[in-house]
Backbone bond lengths (Angstrom), bond angles and torsions (degrees), N, CA, C in turn:
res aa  C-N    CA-C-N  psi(-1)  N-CA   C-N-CA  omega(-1)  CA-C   N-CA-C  phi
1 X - - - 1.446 - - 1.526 110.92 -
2 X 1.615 115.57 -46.92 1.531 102.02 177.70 1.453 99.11 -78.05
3 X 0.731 138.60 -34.37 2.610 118.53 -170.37 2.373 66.06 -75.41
4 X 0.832 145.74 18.09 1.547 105.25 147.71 1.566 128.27 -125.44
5 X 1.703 93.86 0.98 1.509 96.60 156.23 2.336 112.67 -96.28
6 X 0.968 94.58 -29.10 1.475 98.99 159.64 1.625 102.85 -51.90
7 X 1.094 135.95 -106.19 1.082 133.78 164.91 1.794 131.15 11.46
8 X 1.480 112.24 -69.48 1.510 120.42 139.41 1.238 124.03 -32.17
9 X 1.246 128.43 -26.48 1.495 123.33 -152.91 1.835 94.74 -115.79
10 X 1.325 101.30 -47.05 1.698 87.26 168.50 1.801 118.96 -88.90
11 X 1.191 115.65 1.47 1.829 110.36 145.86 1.386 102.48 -58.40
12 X 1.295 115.58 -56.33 1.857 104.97 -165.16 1.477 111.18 -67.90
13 X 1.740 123.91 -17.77 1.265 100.54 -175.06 1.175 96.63 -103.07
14 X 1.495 143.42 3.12 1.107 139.90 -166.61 2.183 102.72 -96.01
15 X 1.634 99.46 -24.91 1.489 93.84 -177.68 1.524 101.74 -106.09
16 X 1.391 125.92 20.23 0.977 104.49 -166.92 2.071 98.11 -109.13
17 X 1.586 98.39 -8.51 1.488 83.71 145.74 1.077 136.88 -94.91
18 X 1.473 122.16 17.32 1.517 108.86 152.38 1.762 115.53 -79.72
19 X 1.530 87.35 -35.08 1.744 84.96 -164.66 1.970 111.68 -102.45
20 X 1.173 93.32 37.81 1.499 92.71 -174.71 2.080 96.65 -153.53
21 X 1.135 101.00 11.51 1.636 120.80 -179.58 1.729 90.97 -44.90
22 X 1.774 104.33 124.28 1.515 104.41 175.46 1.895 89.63 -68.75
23 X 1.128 93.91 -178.35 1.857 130.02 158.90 2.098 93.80 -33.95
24 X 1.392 76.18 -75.40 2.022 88.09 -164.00 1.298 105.71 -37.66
25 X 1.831 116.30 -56.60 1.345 118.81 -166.41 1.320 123.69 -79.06
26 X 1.848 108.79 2.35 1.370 111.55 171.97 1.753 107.51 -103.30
27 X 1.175 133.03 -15.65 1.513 156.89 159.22 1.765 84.09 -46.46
28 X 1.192 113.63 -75.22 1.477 127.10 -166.15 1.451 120.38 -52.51
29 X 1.460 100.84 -39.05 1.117 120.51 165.49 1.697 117.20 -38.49
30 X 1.486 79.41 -93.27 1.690 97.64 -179.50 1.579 104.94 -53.21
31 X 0.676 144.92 -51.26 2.128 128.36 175.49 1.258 106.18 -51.41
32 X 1.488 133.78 -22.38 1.114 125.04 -179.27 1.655 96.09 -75.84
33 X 1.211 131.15 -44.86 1.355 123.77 -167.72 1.338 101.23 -76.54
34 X 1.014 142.90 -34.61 1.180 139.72 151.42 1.291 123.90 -25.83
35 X 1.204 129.69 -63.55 1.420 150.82 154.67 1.334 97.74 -19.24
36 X 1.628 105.62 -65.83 1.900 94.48 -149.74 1.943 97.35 -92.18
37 X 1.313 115.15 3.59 1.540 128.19 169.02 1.544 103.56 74.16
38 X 1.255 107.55 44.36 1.210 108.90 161.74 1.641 118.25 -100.97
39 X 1.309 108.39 88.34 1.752 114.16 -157.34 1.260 110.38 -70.47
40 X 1.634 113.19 -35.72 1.580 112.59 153.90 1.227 130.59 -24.71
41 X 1.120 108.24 -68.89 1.688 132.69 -163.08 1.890 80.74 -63.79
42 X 1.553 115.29 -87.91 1.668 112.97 -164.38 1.517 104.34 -42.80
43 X 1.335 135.09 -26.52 1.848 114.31 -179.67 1.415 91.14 -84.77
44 X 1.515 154.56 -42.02 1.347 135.63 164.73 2.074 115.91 -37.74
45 X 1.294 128.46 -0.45 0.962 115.80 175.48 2.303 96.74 -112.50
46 X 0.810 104.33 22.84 1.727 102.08 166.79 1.373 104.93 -120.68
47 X 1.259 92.07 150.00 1.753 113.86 -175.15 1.382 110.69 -88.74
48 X 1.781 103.33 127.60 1.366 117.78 -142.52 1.957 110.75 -59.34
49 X 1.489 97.52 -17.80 1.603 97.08 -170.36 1.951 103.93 -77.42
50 X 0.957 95.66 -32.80 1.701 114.33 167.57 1.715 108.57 -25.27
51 X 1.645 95.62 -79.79 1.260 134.30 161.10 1.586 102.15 -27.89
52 X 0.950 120.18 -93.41 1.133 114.90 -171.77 1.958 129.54 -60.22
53 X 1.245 103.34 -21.90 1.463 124.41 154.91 1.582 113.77 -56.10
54 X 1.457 127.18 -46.91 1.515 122.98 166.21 1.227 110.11 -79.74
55 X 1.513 134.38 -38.15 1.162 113.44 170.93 1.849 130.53 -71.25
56 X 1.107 111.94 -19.23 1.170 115.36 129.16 1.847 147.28 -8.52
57 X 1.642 96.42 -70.21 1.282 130.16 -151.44 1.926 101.15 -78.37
58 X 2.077 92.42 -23.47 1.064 115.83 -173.66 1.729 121.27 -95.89
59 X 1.382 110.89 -2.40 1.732 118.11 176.86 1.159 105.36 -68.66
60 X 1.392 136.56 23.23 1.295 127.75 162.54 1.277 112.64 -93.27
61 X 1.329 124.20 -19.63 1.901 123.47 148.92 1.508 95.52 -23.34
62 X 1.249 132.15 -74.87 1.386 120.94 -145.61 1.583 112.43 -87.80
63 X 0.742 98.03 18.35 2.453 103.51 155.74 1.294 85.23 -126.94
64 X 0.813 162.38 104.30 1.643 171.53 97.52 1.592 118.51 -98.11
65 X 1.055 132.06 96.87 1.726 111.69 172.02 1.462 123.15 1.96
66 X 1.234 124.35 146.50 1.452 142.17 175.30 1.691 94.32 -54.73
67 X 1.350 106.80 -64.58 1.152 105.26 -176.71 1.667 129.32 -35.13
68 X 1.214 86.64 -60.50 2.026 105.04 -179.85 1.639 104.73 -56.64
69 X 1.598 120.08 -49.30 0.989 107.34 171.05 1.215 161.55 -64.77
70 X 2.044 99.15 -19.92 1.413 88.16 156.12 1.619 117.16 -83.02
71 X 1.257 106.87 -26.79 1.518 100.97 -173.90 1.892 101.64 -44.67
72 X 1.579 109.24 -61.68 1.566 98.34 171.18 1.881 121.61 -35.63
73 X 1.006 121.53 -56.98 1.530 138.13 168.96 1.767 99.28 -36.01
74 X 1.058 96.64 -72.69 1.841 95.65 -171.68 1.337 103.94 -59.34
75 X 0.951 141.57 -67.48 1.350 156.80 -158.34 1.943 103.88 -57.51
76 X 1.330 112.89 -23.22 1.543 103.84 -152.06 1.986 76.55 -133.23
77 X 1.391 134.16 -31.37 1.619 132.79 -169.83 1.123 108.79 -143.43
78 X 1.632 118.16 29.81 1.453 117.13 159.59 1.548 122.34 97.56
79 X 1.019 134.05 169.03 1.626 135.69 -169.37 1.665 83.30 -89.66
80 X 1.185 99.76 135.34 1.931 107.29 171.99 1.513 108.73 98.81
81 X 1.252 126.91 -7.66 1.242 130.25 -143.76 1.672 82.89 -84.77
82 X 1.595 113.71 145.23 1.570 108.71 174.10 1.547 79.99 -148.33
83 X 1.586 86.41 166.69 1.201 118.29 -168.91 1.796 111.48 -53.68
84 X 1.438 124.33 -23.07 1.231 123.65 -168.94 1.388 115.68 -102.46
85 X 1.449 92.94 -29.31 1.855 112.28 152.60 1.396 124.25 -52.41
86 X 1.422 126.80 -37.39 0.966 143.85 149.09 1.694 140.27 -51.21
87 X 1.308 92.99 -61.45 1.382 109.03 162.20 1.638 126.28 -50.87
88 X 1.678 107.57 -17.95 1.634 123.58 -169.45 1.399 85.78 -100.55
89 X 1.031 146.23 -9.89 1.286 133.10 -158.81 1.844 108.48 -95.05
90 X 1.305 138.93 119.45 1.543 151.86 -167.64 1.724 79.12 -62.19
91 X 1.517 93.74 151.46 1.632 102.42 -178.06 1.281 109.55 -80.02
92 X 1.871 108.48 -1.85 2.104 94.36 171.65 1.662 97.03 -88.35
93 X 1.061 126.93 -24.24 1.709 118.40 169.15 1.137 109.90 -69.51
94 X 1.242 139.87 -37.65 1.414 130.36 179.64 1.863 103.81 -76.37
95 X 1.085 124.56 -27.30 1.238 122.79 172.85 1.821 110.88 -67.83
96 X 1.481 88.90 -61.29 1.586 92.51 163.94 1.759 138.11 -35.12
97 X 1.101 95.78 -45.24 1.526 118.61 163.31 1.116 113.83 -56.90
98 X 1.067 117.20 -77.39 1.592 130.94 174.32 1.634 109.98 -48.35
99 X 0.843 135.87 -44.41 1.865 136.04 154.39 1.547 104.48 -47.59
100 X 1.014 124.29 -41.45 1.523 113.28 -161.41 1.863 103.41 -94.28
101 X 1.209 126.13 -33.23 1.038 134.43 160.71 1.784 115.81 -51.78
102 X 1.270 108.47 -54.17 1.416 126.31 175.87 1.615 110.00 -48.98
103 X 0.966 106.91 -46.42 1.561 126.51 175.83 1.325 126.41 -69.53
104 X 1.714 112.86 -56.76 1.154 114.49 127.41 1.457 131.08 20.97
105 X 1.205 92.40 -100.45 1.725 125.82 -163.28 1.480 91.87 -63.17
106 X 1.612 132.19 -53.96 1.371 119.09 -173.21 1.554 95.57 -62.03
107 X 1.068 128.68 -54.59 1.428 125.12 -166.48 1.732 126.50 -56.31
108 X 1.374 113.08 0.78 1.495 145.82 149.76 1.602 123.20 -43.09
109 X 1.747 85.26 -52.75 1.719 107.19 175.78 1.880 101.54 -84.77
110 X 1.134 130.72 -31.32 1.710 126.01 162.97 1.436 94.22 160.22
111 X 1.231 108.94 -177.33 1.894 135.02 -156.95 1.678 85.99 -46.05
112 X 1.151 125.89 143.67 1.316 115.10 142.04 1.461 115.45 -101.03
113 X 1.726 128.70 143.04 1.098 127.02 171.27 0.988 157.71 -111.88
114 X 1.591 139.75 49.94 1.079 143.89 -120.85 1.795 122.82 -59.27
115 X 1.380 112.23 20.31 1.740 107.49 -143.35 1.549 89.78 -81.90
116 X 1.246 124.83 -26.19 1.420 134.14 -170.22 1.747 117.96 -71.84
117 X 1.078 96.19 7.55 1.523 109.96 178.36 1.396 136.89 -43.77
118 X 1.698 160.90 47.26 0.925 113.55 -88.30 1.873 85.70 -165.32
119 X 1.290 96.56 107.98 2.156 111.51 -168.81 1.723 80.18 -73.17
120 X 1.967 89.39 127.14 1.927 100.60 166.27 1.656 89.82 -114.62
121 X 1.523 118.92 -3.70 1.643 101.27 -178.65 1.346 114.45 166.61
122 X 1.435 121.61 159.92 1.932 122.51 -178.39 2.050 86.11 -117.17
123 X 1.048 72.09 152.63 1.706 92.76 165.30 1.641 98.62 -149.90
124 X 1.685 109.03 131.96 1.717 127.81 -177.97 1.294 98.61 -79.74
125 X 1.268 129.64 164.84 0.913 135.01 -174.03 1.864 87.54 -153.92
126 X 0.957 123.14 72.84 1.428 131.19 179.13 1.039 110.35 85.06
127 X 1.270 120.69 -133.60 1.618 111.95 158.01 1.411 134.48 -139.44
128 X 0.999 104.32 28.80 1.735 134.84 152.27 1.405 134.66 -107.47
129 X 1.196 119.97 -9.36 1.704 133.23 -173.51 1.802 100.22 -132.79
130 X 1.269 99.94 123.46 1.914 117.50 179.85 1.843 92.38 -113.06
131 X 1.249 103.52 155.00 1.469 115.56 159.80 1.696 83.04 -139.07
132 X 1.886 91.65 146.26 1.357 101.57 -156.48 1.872 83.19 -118.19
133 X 1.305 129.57 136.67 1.509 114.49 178.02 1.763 103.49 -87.64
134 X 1.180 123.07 134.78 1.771 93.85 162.77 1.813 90.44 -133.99
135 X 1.558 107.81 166.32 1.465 107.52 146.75 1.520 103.14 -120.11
136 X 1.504 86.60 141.54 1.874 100.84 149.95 0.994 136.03 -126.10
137 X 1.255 102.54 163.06 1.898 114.05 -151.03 2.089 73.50 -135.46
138 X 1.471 106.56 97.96 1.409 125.12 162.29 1.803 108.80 -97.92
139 X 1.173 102.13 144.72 1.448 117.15 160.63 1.291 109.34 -92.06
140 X 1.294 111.00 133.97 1.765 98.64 170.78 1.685 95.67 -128.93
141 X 1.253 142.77 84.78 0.948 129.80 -152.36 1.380 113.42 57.89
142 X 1.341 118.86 -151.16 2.062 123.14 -150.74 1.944 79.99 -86.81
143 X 1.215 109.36 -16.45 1.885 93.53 -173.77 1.862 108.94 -80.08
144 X 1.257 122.07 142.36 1.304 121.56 -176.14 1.386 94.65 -115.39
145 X 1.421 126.69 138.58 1.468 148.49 -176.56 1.189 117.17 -125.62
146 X 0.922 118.78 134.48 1.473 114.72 -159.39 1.507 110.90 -157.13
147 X 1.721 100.62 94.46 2.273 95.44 -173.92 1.902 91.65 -129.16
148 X 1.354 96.30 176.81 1.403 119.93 177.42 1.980 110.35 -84.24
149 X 1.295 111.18 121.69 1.183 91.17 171.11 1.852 106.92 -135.98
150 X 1.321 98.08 171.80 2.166 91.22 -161.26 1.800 71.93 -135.94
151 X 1.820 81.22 110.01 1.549 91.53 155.14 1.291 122.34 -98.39
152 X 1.467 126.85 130.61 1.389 121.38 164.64 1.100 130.52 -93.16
153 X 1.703 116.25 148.29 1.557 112.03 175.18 1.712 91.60 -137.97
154 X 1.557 78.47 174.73 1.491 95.84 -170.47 2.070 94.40 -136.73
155 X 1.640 92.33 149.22 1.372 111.10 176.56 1.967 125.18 -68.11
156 X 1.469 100.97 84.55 1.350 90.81 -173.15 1.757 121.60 -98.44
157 X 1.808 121.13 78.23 1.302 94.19 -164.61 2.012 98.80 112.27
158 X 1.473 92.27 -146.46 1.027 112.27 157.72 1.765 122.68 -96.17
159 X 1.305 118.49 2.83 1.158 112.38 -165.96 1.122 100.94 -124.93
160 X 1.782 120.12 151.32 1.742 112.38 172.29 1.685 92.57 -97.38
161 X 1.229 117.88 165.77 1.195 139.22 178.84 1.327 124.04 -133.15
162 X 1.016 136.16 118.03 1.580 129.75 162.79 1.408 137.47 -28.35
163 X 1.426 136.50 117.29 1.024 149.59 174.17 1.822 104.50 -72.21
164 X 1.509 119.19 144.73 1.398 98.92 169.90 1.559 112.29 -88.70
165 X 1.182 102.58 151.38 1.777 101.22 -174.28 1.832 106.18 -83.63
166 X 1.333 77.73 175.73 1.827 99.16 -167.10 1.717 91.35 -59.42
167 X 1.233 102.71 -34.51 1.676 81.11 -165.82 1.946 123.20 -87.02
168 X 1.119 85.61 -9.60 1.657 98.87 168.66 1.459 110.65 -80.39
169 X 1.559 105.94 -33.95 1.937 104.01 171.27 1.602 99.27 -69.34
170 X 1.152 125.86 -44.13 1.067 134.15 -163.84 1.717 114.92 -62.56
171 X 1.626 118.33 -53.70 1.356 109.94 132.97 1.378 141.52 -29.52
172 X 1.181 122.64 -43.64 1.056 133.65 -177.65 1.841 116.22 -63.36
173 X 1.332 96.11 -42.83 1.604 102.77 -168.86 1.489 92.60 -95.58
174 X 1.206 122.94 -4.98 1.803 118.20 159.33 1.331 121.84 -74.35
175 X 1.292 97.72 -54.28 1.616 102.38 151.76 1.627 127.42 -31.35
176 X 1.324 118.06 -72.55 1.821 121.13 168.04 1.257 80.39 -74.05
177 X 1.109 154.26 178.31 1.316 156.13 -123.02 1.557 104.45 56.07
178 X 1.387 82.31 -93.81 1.838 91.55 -178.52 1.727 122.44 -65.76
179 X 1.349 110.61 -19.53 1.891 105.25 160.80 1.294 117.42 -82.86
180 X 1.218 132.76 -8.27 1.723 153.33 165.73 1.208 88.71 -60.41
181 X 1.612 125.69 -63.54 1.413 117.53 -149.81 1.862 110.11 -91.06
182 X 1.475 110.47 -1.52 1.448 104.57 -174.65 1.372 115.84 -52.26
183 X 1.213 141.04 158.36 1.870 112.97 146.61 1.266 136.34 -101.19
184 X 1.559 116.59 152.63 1.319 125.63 -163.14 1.665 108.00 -53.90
């Protein structure tokens, strides 16, 4: 009976870092999937309203010319990608997509490398919202880049989740930006 409450007791501390992962170790998390380009796995660490808030941000594909739009479609969900193909897709696959494409495209200019990844700190923001500090030191090819970025998450449950950052909105509205401006 005790090796089977022993036993019980390290299942719970052994799962309770998956499901009790601070801010930092879910930040850590997701760059690691990143790393090995599993874009699935890193859009499973953002919080689903997020998700659907950028995909959102992005229905300006469809007032854009035929033209612009598939080129957007191919370019961001693959050669073939149509609008209904799209539309079937859960907003962590369409996020997913859109990460791996994004990545992609830097990886055009050479390897990108995530190994330089590197948590200097959390700051609470009440007690449901973390900003996570990290710097990275990316390879993008032989050039090394290296800025500060503050990931946020938010308390979902037992789990924190990722917020999307300013610069993925920020893509995003560059994106309609430039299909706003095509002409009819």
């Amino acid at each position: 009976m005790k090796i089977l409450r022993i036993a019980f007791v390290l299942l719970i501390l052994s799962s309770s870092s998956v499901y009790g992962a601070t801010p930092t170790e879910t930040t850590e998390a997701f760059f690691k999937q990143l790393q090995k380009g599993d874009f699935d796995a890193a859009a499973a660490f953002f919080d689903p309203s997020a998700l659907t808030e950028f995909r959102h941000s992005l229905g300006v594909i469809d007032t854009a010319p035929p033209v612009a739009q598939q080129q957007f479609r191919e370019a961001f969900f693959g050669a073939g990608a149509t609008a209904q193909s799209i539309a079937a897709l859960s907003d962590m696959e369409f996020f997913a997509s859109f990460l791996r494409a994004a990545l992609a495209q830097a990886e055009a200019q050479g390897r990108v490398n995530f190994d330089g990844m590197e948590v200097l700190g959390e700051v609470m923001e009440g007690s449901d919202v973390a900003h996570v500090l990290t710097r990275n030191r990316l390879m993008v090819g032989d050039v090394e880049v290296e800025g500060m970025e503050v990931v946020s998450c938010k308390k979902r449950g037992d789990e924190w989740k990722l917020l999307v950052s300013t610069q993925m909105k920020s893509l995003a509205n560059q994106i309609r930006s430039a299909l706003a401006s095509v002409p009819r």
